[in-house]
C-alpha positions as CSV (number, residue, x, y, z in Angstrom):
1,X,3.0,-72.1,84.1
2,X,4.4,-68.5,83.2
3,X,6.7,-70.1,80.7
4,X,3.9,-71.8,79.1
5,X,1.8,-69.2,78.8
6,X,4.7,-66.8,77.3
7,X,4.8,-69.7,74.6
8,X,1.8,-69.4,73.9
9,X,1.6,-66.0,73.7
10,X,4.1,-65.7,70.9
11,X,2.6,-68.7,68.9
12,X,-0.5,-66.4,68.7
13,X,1.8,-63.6,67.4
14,X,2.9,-66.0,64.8
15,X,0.0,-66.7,63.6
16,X,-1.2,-62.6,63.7
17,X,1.4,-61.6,61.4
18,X,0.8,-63.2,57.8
19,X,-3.0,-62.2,58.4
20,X,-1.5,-58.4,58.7
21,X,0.7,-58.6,55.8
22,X,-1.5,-60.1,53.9
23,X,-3.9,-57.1,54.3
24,X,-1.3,-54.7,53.7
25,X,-0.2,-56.3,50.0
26,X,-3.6,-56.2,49.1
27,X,-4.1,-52.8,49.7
28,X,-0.6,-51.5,48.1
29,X,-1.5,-54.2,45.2
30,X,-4.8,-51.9,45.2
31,X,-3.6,-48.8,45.2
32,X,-0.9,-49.5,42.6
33,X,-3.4,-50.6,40.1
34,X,-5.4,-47.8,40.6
35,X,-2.0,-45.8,39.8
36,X,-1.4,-47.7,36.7
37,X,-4.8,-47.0,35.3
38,X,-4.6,-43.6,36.0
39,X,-1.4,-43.4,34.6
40,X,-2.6,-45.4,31.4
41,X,-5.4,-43.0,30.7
42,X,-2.9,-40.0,31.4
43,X,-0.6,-41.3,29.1
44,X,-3.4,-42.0,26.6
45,X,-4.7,-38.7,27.1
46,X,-1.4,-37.3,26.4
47,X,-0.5,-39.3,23.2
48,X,-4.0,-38.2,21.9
49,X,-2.5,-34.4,22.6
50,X,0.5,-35.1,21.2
51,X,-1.2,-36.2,17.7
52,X,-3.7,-33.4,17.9
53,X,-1.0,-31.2,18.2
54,X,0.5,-31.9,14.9
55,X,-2.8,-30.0,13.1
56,X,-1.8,-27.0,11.6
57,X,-3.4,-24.1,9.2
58,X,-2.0,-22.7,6.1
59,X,-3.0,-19.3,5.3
60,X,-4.2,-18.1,1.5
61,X,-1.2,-15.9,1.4
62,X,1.4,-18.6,1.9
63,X,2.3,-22.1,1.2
64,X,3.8,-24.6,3.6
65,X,6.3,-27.5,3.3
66,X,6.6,-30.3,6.3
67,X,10.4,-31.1,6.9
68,X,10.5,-34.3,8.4
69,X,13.9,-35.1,10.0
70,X,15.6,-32.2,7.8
71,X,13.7,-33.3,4.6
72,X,10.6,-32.4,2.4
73,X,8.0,-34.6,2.4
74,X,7.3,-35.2,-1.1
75,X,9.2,-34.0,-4.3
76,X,8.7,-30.7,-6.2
77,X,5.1,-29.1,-6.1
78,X,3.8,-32.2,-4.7
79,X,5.7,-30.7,-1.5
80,X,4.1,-27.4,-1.1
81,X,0.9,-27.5,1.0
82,X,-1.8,-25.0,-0.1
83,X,-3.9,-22.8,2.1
84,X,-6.0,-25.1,4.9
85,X,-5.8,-27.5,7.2
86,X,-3.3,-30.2,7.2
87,X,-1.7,-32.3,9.8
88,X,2.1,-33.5,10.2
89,X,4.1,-35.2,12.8
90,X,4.9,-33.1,16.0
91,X,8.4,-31.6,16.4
92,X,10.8,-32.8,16.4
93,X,10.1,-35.7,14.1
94,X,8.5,-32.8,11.6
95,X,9.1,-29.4,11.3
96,X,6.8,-26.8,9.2
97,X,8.3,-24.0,6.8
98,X,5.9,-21.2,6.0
99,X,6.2,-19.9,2.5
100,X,4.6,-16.5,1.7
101,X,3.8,-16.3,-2.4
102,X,1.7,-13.1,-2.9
103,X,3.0,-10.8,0.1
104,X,5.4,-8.5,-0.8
105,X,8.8,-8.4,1.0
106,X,11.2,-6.2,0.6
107,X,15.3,-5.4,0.9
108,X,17.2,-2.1,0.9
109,X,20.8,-1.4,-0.1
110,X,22.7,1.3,2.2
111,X,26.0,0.5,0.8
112,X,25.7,4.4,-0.6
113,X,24.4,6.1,2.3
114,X,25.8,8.2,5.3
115,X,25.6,7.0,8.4
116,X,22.8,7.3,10.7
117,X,21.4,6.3,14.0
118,X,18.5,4.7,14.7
119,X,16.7,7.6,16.2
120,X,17.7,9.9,13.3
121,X,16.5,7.2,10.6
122,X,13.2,7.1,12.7
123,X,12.8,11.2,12.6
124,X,14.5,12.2,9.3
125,X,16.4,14.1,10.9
126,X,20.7,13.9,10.0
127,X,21.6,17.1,11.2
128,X,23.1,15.3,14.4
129,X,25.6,13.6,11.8
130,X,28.6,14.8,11.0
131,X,28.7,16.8,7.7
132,X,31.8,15.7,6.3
133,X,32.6,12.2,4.6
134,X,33.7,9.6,7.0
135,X,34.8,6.3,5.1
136,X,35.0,4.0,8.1
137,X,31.2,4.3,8.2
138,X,29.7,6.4,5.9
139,X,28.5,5.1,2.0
140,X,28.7,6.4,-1.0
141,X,28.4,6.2,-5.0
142,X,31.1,7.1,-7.7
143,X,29.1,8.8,-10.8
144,X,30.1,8.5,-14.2
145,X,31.9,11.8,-13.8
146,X,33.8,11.1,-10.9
147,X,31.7,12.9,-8.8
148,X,30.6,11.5,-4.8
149,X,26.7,11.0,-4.2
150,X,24.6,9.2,-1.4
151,X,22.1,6.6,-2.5
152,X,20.1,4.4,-1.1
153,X,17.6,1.8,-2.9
154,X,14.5,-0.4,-1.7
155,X,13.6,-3.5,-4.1
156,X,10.2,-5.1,-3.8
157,X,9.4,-8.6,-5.2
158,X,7.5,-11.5,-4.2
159,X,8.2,-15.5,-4.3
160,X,7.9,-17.4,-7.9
161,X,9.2,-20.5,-6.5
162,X,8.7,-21.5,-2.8
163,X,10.8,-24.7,-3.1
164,X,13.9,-23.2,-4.4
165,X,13.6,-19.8,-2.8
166,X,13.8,-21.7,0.4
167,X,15.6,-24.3,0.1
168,X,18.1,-24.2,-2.7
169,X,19.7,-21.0,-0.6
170,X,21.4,-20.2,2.7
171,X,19.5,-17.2,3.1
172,X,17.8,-16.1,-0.7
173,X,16.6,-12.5,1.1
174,X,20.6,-11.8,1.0
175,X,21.2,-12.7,-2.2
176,X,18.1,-10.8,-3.5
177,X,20.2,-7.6,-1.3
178,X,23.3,-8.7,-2.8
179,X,21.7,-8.7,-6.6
180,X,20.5,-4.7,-5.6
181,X,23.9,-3.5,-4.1
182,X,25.6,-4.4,-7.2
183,X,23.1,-3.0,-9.4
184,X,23.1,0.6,-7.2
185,X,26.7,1.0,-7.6
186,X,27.2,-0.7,-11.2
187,X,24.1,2.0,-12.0
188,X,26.0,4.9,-10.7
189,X,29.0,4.2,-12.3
190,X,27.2,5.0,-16.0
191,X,25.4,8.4,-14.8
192,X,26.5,11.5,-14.3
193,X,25.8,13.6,-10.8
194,X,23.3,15.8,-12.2
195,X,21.3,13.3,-14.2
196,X,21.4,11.3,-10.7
197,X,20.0,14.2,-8.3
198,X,18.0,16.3,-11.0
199,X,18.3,15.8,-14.3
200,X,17.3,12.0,-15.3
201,X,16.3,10.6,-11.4
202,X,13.0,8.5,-12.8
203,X,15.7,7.0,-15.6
204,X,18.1,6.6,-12.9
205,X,15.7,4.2,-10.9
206,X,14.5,2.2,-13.5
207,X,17.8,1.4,-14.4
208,X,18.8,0.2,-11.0
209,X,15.9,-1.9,-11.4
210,X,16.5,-3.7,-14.4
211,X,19.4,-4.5,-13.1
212,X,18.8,-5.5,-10.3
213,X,15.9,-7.6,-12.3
214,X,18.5,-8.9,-14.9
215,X,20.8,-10.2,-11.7
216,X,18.3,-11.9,-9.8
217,X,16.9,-13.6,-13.4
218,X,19.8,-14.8,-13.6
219,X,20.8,-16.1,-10.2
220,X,17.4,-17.9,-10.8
221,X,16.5,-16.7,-6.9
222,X,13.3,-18.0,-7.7
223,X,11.8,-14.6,-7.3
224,X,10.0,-11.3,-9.3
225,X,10.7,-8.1,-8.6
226,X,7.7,-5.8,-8.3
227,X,9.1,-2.4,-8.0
228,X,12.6,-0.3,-7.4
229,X,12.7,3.5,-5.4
230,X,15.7,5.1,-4.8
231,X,16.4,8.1,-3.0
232,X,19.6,9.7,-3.4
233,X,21.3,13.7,-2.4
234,X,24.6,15.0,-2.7
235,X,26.9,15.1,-0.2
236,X,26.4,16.8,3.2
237,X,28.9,19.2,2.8
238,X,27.7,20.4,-0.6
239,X,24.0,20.8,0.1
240,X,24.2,24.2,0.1
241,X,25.6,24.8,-2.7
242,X,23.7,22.1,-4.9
243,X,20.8,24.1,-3.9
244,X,21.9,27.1,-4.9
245,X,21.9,24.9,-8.2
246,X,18.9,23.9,-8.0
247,X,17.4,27.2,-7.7
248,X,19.6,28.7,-10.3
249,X,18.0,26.1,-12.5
250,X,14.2,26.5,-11.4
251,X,15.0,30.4,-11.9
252,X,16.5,29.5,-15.6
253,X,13.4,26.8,-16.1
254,X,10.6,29.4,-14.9
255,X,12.4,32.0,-17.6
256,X,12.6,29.6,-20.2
257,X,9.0,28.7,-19.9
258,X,7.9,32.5,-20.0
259,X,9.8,33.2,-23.4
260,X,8.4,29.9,-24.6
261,X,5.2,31.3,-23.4
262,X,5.5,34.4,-25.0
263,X,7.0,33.1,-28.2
264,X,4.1,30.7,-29.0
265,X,2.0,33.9,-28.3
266,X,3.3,36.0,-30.4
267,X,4.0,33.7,-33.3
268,X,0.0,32.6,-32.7
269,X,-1.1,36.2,-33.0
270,X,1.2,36.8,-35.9
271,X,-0.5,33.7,-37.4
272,X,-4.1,35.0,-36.8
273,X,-3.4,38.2,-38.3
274,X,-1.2,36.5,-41.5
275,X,-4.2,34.2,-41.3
276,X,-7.0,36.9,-41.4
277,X,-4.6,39.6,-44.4
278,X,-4.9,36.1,-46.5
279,X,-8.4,35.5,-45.8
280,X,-9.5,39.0,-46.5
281,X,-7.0,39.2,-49.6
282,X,-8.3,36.1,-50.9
283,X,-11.8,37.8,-50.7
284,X,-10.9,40.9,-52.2
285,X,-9.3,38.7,-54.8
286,X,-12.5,36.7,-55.2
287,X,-14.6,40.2,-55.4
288,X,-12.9,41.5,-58.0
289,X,-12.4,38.9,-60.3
290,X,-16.0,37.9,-60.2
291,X,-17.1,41.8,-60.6
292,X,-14.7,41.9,-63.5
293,X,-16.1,38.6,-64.8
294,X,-19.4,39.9,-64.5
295,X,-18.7,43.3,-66.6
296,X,-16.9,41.3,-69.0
297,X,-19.9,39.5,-69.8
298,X,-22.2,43.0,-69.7
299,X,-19.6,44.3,-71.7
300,X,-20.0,41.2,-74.2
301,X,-23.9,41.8,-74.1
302,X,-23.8,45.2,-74.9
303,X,-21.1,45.2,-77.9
304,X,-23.5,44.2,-80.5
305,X,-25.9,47.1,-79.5
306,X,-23.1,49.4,-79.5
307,X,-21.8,48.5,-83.0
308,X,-25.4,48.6,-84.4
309,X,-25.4,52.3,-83.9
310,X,-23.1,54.0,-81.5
311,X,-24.4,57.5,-81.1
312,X,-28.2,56.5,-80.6
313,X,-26.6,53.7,-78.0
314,X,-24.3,56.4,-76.2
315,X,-27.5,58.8,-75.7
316,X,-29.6,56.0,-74.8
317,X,-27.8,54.8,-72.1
318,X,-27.1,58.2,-71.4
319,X,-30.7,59.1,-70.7
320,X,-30.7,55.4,-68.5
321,X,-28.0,56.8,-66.5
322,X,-29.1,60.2,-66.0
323,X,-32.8,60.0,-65.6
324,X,-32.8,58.4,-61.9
325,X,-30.7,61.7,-60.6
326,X,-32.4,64.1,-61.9
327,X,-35.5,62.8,-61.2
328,X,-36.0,65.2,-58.1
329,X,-34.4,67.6,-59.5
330,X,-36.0,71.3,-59.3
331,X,-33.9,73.3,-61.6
332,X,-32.6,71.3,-65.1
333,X,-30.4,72.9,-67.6
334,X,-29.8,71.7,-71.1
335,X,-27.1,72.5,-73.0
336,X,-27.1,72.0,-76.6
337,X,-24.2,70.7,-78.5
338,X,-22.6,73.8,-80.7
339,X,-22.8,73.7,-84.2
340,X,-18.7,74.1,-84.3
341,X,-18.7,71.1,-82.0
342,X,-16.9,72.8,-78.9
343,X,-18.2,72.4,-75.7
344,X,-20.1,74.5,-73.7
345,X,-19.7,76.2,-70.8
346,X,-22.4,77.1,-67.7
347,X,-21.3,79.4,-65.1
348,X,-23.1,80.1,-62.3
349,X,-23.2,82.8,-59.6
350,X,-23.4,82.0,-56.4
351,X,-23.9,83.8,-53.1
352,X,-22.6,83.1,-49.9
353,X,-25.8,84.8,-48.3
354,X,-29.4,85.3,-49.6
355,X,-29.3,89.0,-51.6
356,X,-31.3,91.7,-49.8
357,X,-30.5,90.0,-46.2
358,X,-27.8,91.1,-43.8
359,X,-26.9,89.7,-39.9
360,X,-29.3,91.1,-38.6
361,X,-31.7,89.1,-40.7
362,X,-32.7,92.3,-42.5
């Protein structure tokens, strides 16, 4: 009896298990499909994202270019991408190059300067630096007159062409530095010291430039150059004395102006007077002709009266002329011509004090 029962007690068993595993693969068979559609919308989700991500916005200041696998898309302009939105593949299949067209980069040549830290750049300050010429590190420029000066120039320009700026050079921005170190020293080499440091500096600039210009035109960098500045000084070690220079030449400048100053001055005054002797000579002139002009023609009136009868004109212009003064006249003398035709003579006495009076009045 036990051993029967024992059989049947594992032929129940039997028949338990399969129910229980059959259970359990449903549920894993569950449970894995619920991972698989989670992972299906994940993945979804995520390949959605990965599209969205290849949106990207080009400003008004730039123009873009997609590389894909190394490569513009597209040939010549139809390659650059104008301001907006536009979409590519995500990296790495495509990569974006940004292009800026109107903003204004700039290089600087130091080839001709001393050397100087980073803090003293940032302060102005070089006095930290040593004031003799050190060729391992320091720069400078040869002058047409074989004289030593420190130079330094700053080229601004903007991008022509995007396409071969970019991608027709290593690294354009050092060929544009390249163009302007040549031009600074190729510059120096035809000007003398002083014209560098005082006497033709604004000349001196915009010849670097158009060099610098000319070299980049013709490395076809695909650039324009806005604008050149240079700053350049003498060497350390002669500061002092170039600016003992420079005031001896402000002194000589400031005295050349005066007697400039009181040249034109004088030569205007001496003009205004010339000016004013003419004038009033050319008046006097004008005067007396006229006046002489006008007694010609009197004269030219009168000469027929005159030849008429001379004596009878003589006393009547006579009486013309003397009737006005002695019209208040108290006392009038005449004297009457002599019969031997000599002249007459009047003699008067005169006092120098009333007769019968004295100082005292009496």
């Amino acid at each position: 009896m036990n051993g029967h029962e024992h059989h049947d007690h594992d032929h129940d068993h039997e028949h338990d298990a399969p129910e229980t595993l059959d259970a359990g693969s449903q549920a894993l068979a569950e449970a894995l499909g619920s991972s698989f559609t989670i992972v299906k919308i994940v993945m979804i989700l995520m390949f959605i994202a990965f599209l969205c991500s290849g949106f990207f916005q080009v400003g008004p200041q730039e123009k873009a270019v997609i590389l894909r696998f190394g490569k513009p898309v597209g040939q010549g302009e139809k390659a650059l991408l104008t301001a907006g939105l536009h979409w590519a593949l995500p990296y790495p299949i495509d990569e974006i190059v940004r292009i800026p067209i109107t903003q204004i980069q700039t290089v600087r040549s130091d080839n001709g300067w001393f050397y100087e830290t980073p803090e003293q750049e940032l302060s102005g300050d070089d006095s930290g630096a040593g004031m003799t010429l050190n060729p391992a590190i320091d720069g400078f420029l040869l002058t047409s007159d074989t004289n030593i000066i420190h130079a330094r120039a700053t080229l601004a320009y903007h991008v022509a062409d995007p396409l071969r700026f970019t991608f027709d050079f290593s690294d354009a921005s050092n060929a544009v530095r390249n163009a302007l170190d040549n031009a600074l020293l190729y510059t120096a080499a035809k000007f003398s010291a002083d014209d560098v440091l005082i006497n033709a500096r604004g000349q001196f600039q915009d010849s670097v430039q158009e060099r610098a210009a000319a070299l980049v035109e013709e490395e076809n960098l695909g650039i324009v150059v806005d604008y050149c500045t240079v700053d350049s000084i003498p060497p350390r070690s002669l500061t002092d004395i170039f600016n003992q220079v420079t005031i001896a030449r402000e002194k000589r400048s400031q005295a050349l102006n005066d007697a400039y100053s009181y040249a034109n001055q004088t030569t205007n005054a001496a003009i205004a007077s010339a000016a004013g002797i003419v004038n009033q000579a050319q008046s006097a002139e004008f005067n007396y002709v006229t006046n002489l002009i006008a007694s010609a023609h009197q004269f030219e009136d009168i000469l027929p009266y005159y030849k008429q009868d001379p004596s009878l004109y003589v006393q009547q212009t006579f009486v013309q002329m003397i009737g006005p003064a002695l019209t208040n006249v108290e006392d009038k003398w005449y004297l009457p011509q002599r019969a031997d035709g000599k002249k007459r003579e009047l003699r008067l006495m005169l006092n120098r004090e009333p007769p019968g009076t004295n100082s005292f009045g009496f």
